[in-house]
Each structure stands twice: as C-alpha cells, then as structure tokens.
mmCIF file of the N, C-alpha and C atoms, coordinates in Angstrom:
data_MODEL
# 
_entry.id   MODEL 
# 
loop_
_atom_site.group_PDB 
_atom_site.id 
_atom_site.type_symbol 
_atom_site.label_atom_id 
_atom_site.label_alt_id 
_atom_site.label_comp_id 
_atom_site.label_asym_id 
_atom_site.label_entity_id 
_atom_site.label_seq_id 
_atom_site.pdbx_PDB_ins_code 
_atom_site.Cartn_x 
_atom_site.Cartn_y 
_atom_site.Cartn_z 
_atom_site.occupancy 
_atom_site.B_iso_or_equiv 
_atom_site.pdbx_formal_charge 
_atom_site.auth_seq_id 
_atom_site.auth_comp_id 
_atom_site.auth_asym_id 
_atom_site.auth_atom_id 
_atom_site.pdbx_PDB_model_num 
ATOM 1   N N  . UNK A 1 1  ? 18.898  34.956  30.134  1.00 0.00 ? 1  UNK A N  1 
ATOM 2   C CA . UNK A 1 1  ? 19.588  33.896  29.440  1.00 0.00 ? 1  UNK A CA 1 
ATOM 3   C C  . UNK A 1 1  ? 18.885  33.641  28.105  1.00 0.00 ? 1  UNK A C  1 
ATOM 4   N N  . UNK A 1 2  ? 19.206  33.823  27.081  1.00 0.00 ? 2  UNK A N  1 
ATOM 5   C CA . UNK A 1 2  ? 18.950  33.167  25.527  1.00 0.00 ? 2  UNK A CA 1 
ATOM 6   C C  . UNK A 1 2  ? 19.066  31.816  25.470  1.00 0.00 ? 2  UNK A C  1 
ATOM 7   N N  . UNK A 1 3  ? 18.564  31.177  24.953  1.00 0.00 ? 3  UNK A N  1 
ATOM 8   C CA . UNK A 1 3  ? 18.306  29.644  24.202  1.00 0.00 ? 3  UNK A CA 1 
ATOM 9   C C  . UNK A 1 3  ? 18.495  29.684  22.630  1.00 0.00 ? 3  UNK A C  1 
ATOM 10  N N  . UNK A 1 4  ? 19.440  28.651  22.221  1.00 0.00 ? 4  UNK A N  1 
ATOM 11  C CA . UNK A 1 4  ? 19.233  28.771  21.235  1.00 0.00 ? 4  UNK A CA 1 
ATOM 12  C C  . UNK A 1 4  ? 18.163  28.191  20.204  1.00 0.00 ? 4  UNK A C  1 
ATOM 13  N N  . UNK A 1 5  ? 17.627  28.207  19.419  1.00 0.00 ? 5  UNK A N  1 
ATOM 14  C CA . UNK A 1 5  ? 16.604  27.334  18.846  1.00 0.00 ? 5  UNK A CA 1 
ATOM 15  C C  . UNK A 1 5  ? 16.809  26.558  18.085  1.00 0.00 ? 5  UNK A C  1 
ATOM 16  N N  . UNK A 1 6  ? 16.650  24.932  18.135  1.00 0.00 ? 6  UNK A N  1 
ATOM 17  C CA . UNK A 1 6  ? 17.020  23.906  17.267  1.00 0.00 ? 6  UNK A CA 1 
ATOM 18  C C  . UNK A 1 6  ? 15.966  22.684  16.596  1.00 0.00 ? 6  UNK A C  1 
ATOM 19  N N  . UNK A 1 7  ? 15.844  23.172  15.763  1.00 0.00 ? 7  UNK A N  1 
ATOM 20  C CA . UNK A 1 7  ? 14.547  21.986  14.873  1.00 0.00 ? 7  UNK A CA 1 
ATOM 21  C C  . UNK A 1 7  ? 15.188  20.973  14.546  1.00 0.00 ? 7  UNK A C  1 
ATOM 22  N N  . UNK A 1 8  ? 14.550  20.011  14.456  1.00 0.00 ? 8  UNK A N  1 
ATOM 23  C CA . UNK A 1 8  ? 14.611  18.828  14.530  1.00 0.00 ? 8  UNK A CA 1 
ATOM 24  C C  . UNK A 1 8  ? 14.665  18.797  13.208  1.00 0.00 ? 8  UNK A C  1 
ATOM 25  N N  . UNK A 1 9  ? 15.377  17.614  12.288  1.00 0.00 ? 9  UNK A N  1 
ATOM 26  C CA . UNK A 1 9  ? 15.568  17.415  11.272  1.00 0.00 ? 9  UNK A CA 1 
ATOM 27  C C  . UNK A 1 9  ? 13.971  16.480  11.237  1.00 0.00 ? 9  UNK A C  1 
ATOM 28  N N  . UNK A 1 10 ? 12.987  16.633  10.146  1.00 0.00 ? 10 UNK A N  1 
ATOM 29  C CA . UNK A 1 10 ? 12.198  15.701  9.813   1.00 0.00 ? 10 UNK A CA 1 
ATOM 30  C C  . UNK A 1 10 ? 12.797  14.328  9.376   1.00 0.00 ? 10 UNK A C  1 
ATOM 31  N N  . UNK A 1 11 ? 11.932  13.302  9.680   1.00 0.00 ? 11 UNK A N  1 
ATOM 32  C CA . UNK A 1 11 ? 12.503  12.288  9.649   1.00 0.00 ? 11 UNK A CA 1 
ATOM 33  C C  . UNK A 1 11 ? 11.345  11.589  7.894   1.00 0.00 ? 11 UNK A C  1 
ATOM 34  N N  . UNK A 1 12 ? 12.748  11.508  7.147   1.00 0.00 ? 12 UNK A N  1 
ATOM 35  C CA . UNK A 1 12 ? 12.193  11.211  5.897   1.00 0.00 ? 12 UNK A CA 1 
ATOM 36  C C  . UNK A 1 12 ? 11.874  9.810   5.567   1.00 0.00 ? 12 UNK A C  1 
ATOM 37  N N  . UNK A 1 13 ? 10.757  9.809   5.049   1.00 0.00 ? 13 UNK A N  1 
ATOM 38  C CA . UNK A 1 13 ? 9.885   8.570   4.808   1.00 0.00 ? 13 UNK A CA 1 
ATOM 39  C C  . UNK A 1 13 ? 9.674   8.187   3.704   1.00 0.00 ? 13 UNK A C  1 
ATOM 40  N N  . UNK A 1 14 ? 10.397  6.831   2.713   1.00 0.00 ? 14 UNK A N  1 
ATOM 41  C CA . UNK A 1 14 ? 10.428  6.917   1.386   1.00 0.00 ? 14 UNK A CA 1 
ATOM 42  C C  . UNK A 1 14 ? 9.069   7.008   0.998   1.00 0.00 ? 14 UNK A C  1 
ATOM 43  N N  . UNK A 1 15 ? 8.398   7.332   -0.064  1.00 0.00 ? 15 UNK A N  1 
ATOM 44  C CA . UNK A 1 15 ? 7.350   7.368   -0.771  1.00 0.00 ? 15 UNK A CA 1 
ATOM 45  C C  . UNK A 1 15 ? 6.725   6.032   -1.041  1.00 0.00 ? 15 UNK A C  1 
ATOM 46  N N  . UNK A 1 16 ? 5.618   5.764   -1.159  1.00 0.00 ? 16 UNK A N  1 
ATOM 47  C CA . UNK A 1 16 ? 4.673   4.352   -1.394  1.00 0.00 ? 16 UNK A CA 1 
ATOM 48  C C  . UNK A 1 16 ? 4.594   4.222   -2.841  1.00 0.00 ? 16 UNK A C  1 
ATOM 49  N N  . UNK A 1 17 ? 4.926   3.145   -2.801  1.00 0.00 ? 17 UNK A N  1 
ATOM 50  C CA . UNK A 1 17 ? 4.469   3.042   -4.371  1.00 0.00 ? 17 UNK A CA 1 
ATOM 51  C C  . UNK A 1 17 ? 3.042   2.726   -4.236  1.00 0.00 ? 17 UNK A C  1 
ATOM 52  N N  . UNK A 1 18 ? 2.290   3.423   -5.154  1.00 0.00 ? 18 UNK A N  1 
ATOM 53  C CA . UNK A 1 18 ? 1.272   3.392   -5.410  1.00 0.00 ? 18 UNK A CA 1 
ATOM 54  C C  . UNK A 1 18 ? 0.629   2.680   -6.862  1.00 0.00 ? 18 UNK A C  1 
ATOM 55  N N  . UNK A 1 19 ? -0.143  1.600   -6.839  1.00 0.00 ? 19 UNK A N  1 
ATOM 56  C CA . UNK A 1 19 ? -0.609  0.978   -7.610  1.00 0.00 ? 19 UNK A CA 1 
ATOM 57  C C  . UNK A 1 19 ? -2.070  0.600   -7.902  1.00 0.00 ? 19 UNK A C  1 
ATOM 58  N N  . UNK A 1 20 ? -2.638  0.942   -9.232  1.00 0.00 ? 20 UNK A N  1 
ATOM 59  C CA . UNK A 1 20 ? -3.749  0.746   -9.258  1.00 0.00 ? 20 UNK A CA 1 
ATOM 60  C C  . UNK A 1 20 ? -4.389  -0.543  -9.047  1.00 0.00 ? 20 UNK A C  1 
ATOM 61  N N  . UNK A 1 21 ? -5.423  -0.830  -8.406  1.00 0.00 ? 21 UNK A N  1 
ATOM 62  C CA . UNK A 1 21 ? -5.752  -2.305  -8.128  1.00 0.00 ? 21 UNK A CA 1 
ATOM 63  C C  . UNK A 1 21 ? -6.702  -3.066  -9.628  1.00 0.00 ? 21 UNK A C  1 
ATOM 64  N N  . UNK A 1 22 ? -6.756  -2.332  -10.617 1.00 0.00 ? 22 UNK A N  1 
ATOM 65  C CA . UNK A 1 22 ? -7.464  -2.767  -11.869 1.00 0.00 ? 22 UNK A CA 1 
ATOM 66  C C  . UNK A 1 22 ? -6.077  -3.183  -12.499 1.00 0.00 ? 22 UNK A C  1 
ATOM 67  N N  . UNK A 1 23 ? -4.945  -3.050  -12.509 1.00 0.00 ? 23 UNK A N  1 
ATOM 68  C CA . UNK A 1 23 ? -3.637  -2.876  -13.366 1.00 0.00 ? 23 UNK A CA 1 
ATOM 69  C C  . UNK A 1 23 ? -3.478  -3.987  -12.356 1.00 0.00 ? 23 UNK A C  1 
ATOM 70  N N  . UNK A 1 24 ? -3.072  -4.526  -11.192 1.00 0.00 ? 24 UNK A N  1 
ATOM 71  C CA . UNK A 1 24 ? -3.495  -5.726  -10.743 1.00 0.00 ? 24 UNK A CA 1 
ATOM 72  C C  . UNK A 1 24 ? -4.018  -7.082  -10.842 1.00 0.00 ? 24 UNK A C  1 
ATOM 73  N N  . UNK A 1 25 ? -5.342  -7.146  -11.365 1.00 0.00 ? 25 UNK A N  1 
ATOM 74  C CA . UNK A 1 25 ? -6.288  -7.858  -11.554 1.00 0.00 ? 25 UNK A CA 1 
ATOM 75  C C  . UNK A 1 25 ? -6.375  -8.162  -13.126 1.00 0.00 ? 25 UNK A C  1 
ATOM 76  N N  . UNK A 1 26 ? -5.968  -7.267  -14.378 1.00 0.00 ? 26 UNK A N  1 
ATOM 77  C CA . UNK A 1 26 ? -5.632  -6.776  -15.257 1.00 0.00 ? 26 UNK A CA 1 
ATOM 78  C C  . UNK A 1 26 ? -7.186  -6.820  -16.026 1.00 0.00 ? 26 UNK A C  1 
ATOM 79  N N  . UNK A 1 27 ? -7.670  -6.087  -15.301 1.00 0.00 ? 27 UNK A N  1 
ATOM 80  C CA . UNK A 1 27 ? -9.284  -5.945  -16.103 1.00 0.00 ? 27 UNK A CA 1 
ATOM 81  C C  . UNK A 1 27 ? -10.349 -6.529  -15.173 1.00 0.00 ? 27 UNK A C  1 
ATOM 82  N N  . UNK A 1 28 ? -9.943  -7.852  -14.459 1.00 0.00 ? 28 UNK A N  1 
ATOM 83  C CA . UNK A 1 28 ? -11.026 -8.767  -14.003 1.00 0.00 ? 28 UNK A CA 1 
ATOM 84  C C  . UNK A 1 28 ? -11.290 -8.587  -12.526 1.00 0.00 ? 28 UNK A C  1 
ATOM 85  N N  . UNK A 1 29 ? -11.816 -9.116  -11.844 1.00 0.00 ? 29 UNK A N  1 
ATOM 86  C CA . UNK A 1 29 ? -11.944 -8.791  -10.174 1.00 0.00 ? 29 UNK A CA 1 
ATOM 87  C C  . UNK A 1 29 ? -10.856 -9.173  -9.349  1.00 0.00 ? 29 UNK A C  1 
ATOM 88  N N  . UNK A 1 30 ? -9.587  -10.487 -9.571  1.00 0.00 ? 30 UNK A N  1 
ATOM 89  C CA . UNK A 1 30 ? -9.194  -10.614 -8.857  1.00 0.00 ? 30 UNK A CA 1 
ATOM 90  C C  . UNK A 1 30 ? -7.642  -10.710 -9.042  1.00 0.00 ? 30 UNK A C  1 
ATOM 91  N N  . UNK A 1 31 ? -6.339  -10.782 -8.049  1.00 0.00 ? 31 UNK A N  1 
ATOM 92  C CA . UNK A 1 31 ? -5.125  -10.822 -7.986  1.00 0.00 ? 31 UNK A CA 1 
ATOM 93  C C  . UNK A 1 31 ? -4.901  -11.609 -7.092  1.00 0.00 ? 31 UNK A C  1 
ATOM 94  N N  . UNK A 1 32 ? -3.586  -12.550 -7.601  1.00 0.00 ? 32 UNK A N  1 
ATOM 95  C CA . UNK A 1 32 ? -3.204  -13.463 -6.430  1.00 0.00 ? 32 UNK A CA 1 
ATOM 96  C C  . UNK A 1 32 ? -1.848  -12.999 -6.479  1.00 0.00 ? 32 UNK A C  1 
ATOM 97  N N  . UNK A 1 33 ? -1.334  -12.312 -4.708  1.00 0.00 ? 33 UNK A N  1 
ATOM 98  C CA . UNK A 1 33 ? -0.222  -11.810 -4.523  1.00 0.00 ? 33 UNK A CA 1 
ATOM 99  C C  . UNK A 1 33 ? 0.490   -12.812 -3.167  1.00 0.00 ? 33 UNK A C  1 
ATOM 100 N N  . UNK A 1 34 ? 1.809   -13.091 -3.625  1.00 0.00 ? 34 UNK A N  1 
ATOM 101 C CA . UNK A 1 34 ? 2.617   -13.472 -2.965  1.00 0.00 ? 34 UNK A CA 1 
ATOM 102 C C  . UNK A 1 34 ? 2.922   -12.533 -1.459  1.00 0.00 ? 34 UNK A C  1 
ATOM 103 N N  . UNK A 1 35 ? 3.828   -13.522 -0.676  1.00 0.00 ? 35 UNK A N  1 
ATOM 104 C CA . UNK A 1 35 ? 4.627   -12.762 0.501   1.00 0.00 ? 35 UNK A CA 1 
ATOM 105 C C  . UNK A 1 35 ? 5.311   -13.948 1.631   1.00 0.00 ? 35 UNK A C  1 
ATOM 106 N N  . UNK A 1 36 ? 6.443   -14.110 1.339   1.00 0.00 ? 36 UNK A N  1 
ATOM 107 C CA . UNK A 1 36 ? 7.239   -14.581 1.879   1.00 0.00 ? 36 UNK A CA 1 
ATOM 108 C C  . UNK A 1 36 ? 6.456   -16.119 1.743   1.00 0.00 ? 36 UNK A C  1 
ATOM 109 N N  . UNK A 1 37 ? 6.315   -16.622 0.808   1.00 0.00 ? 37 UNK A N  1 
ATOM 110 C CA . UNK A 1 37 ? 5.719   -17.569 -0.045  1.00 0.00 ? 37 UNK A CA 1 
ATOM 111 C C  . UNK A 1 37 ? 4.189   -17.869 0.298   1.00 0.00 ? 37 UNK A C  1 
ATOM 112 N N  . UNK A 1 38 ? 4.153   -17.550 0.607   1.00 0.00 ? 38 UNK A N  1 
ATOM 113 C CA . UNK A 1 38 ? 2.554   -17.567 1.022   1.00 0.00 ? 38 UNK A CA 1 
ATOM 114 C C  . UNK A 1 38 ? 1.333   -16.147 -0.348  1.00 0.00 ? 38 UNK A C  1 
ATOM 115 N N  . UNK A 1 39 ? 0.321   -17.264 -0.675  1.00 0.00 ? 39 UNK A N  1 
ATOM 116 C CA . UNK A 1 39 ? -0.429  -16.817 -1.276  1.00 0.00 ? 39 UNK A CA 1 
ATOM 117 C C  . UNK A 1 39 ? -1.339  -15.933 -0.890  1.00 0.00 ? 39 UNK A C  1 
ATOM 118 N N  . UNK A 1 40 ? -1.903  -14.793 -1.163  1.00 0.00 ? 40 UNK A N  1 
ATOM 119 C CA . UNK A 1 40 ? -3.185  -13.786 -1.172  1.00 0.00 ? 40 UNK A CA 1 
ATOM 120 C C  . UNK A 1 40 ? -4.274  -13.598 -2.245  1.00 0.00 ? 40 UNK A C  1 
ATOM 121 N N  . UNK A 1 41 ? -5.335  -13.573 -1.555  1.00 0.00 ? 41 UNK A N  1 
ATOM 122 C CA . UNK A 1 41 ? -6.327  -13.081 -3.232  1.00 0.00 ? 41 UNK A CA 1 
ATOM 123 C C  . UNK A 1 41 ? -6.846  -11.862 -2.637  1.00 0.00 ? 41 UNK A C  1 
ATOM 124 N N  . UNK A 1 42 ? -6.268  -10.534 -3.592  1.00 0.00 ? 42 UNK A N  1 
ATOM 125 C CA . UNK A 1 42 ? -6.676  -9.178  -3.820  1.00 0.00 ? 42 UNK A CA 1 
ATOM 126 C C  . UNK A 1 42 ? -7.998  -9.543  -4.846  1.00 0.00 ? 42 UNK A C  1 
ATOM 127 N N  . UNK A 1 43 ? -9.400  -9.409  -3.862  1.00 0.00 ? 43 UNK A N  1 
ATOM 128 C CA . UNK A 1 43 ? -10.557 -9.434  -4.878  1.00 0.00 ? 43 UNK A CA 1 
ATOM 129 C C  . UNK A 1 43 ? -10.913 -7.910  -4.785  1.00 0.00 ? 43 UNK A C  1 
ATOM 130 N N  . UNK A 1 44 ? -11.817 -7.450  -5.844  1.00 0.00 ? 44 UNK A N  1 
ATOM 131 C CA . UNK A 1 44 ? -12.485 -5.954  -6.214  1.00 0.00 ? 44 UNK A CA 1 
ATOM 132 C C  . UNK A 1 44 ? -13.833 -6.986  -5.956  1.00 0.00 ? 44 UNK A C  1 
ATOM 133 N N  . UNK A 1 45 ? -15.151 -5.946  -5.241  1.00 0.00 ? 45 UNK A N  1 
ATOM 134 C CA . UNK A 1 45 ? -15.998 -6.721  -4.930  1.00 0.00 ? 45 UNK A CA 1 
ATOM 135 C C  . UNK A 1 45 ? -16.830 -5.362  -5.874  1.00 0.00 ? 45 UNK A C  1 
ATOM 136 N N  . UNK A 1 46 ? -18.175 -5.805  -6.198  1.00 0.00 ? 46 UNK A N  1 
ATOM 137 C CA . UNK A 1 46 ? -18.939 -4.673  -6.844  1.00 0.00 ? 46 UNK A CA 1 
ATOM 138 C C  . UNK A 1 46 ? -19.570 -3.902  -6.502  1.00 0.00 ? 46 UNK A C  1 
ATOM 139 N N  . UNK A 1 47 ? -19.257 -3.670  -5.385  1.00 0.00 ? 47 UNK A N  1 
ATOM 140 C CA . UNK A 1 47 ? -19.448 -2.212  -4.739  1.00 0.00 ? 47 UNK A CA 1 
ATOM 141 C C  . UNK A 1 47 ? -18.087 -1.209  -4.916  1.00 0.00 ? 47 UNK A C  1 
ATOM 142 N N  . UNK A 1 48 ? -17.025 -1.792  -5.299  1.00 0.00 ? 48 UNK A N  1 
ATOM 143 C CA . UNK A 1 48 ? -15.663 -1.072  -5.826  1.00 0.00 ? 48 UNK A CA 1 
ATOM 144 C C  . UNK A 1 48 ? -15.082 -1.014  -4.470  1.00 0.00 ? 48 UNK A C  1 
ATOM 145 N N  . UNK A 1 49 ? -14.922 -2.059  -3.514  1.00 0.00 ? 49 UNK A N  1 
ATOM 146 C CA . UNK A 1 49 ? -13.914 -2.146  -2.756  1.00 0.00 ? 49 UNK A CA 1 
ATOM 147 C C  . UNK A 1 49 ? -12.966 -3.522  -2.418  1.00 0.00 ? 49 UNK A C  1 
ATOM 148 N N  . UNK A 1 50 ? -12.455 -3.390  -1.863  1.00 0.00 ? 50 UNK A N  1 
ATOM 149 C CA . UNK A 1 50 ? -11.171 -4.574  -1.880  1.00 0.00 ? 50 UNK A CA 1 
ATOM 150 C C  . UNK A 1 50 ? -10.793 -4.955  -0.395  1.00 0.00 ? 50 UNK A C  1 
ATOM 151 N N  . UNK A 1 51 ? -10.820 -6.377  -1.092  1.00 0.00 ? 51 UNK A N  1 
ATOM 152 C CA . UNK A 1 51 ? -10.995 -7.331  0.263   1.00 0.00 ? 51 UNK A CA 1 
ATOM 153 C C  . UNK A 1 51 ? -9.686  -8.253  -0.277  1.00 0.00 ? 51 UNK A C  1 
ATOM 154 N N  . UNK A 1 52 ? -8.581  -8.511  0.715   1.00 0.00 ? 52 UNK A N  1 
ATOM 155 C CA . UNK A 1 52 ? -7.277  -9.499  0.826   1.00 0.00 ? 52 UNK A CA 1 
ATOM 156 C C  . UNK A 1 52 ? -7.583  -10.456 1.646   1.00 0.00 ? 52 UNK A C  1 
ATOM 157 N N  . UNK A 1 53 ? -7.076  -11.405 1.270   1.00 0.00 ? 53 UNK A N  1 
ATOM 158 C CA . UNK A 1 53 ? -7.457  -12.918 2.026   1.00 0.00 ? 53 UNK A CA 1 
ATOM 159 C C  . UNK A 1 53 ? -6.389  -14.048 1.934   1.00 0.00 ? 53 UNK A C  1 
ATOM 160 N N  . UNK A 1 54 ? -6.121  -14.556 2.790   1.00 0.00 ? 54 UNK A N  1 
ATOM 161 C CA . UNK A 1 54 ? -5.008  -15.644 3.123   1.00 0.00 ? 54 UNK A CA 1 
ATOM 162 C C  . UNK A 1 54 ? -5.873  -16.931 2.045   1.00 0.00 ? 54 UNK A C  1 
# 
C-alpha cells in the first residue's frame, strides 16, 4: 500500500516590529510606555540592559 505524503502548510507568523530602545528613550535612560491605559517605565540601566516596571 502507498501513502501519500502531505506537509503541513507552515503556520505564518507576522514579523515583530523591532525597535531600538535608545530611539525610545530618545538619547536618555528612560521611556514611559502606555497599555491599555496603564503606565510603564522602559529604563536602560548602565550596564546596557533594560528593566520595565508598572
């Protein structure tokens, strides 16, 4: 008996927008970002990583 062989269509995943976190902050350490009205602070700490906070 033969089988036929059937692949699965990949399941497509839109792309991320990707954003720099200095273009953010616009030079300085920190960003305050919204979400469903509620405030966030995107800080850059000086070790060059990023910490979000309610």
């Amino acid at each position: 008996m033969i089988r036929a062989q059937t692949k699965e269509m990949p399941q497509l995943v839109p792309a991320a927008r990707r954003v720099d976190a200095r273009a953010l902050t616009e030079g300085g350490n920190t960003a305050q970002i919204t979400l469903d009205g509620k405030v966030y602070t995107l800080r850059i700490t000086r070790a060059g990583k990023l910490i979000l906070t309610k």
